[in-house]
C-alpha positions in Angstrom: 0.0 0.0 0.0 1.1 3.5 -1.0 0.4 6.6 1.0 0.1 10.1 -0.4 1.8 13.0 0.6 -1.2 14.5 2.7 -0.9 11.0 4.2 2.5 10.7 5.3 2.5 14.2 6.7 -0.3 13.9 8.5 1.1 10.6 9.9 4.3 12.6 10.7 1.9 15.4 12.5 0.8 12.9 15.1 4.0 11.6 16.2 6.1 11.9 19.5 8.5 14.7 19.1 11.7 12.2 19.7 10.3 10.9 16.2 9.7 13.5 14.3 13.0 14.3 15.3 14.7 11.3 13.7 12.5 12.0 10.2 14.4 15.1 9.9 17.7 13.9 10.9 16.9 11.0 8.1 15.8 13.8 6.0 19.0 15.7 6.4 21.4 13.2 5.6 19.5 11.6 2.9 17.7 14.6 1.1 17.2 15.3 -2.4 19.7 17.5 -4.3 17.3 20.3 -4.7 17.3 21.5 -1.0 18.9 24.6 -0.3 21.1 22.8 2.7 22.7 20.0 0.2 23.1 22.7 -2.8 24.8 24.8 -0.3 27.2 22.3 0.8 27.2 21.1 -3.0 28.6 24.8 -3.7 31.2 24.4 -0.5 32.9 21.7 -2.0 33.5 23.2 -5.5 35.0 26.0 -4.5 37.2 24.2 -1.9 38.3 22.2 -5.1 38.4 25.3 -6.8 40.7 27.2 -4.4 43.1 23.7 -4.2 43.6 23.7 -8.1 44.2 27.8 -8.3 47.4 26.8 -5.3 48.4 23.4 -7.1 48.1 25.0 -10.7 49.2 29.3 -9.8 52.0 29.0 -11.9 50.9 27.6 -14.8 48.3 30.5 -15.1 49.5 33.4 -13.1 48.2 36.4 -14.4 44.8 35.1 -16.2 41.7 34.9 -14.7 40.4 31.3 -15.0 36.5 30.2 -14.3 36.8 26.6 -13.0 33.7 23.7 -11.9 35.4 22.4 -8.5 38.4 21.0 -9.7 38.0 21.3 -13.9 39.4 24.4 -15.7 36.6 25.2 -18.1 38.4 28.9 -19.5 41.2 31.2 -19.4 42.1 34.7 -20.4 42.7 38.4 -20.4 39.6 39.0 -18.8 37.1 37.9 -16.0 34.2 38.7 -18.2 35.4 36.5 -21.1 36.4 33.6 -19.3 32.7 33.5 -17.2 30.9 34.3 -20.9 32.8 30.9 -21.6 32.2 28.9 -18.4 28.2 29.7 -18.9 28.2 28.8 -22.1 29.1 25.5 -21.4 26.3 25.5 -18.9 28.3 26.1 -15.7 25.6 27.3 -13.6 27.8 29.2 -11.0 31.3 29.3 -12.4 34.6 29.7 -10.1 36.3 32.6 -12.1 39.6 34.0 -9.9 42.6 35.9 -10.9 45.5 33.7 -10.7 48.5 35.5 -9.5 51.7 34.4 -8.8 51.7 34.9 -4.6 50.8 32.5 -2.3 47.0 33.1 -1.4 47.0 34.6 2.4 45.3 31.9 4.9 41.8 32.9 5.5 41.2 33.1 9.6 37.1 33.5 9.8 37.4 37.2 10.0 39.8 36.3 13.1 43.2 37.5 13.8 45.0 35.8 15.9 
């Protein structure tokens, strides 16, 4: 048997709170890509690719800007403006584009100085 939405929700409604609890602990390590918590942790790990390739790769391209998807250079050029024109058209949604320059990037500390 197959409930409906209304179903399960309604279901969900009349639970203990311990258990509706563990439904949205399930639901937050197993939910669909779409949420805004998963894209946003989707995002996190691109550009913490992204900033590993512009340190591994700063001398190859120092002095371009590049537009990269995590760890994949898509473009590189003169300008920021051509190299994201490039990275959307082949259907990067949110491209990585950075200026790669030849010093070391400084450490980030949270807003923090220690």
């Amino acid at each position: 048997m197959s409930l409906s939405f209304d179903q399960i929700i309604k279901a969900i409604e009349q639970m203990p709170a311990p258990e509706r609890e563990r439904i949205r602990r399930w639901l937050d390590e197993n939910g669909t890509p779409n949420r805004e918590g998963n894209a946003s942790q989707a995002h996190a790990n691109r550009s913490g690719k992204s900033l590993r390739w512009l340190y591994e790769n700063r001398e190859k391209c120092s002095g371009l800007w590049v537009a990269l998807d995590g760890d994949r250079l898509i473009a590189s050029g003169p300008t920021a403006k051509e190299v994201y024109s490039k990275a959307k058209a082949e259907g990067v949604e949110i491209p990585f584009v950075e200026l790669v320059t030849d010093r070391e990037p400084e450490p980030f500390t949270g807003g923090w100085l220690s």
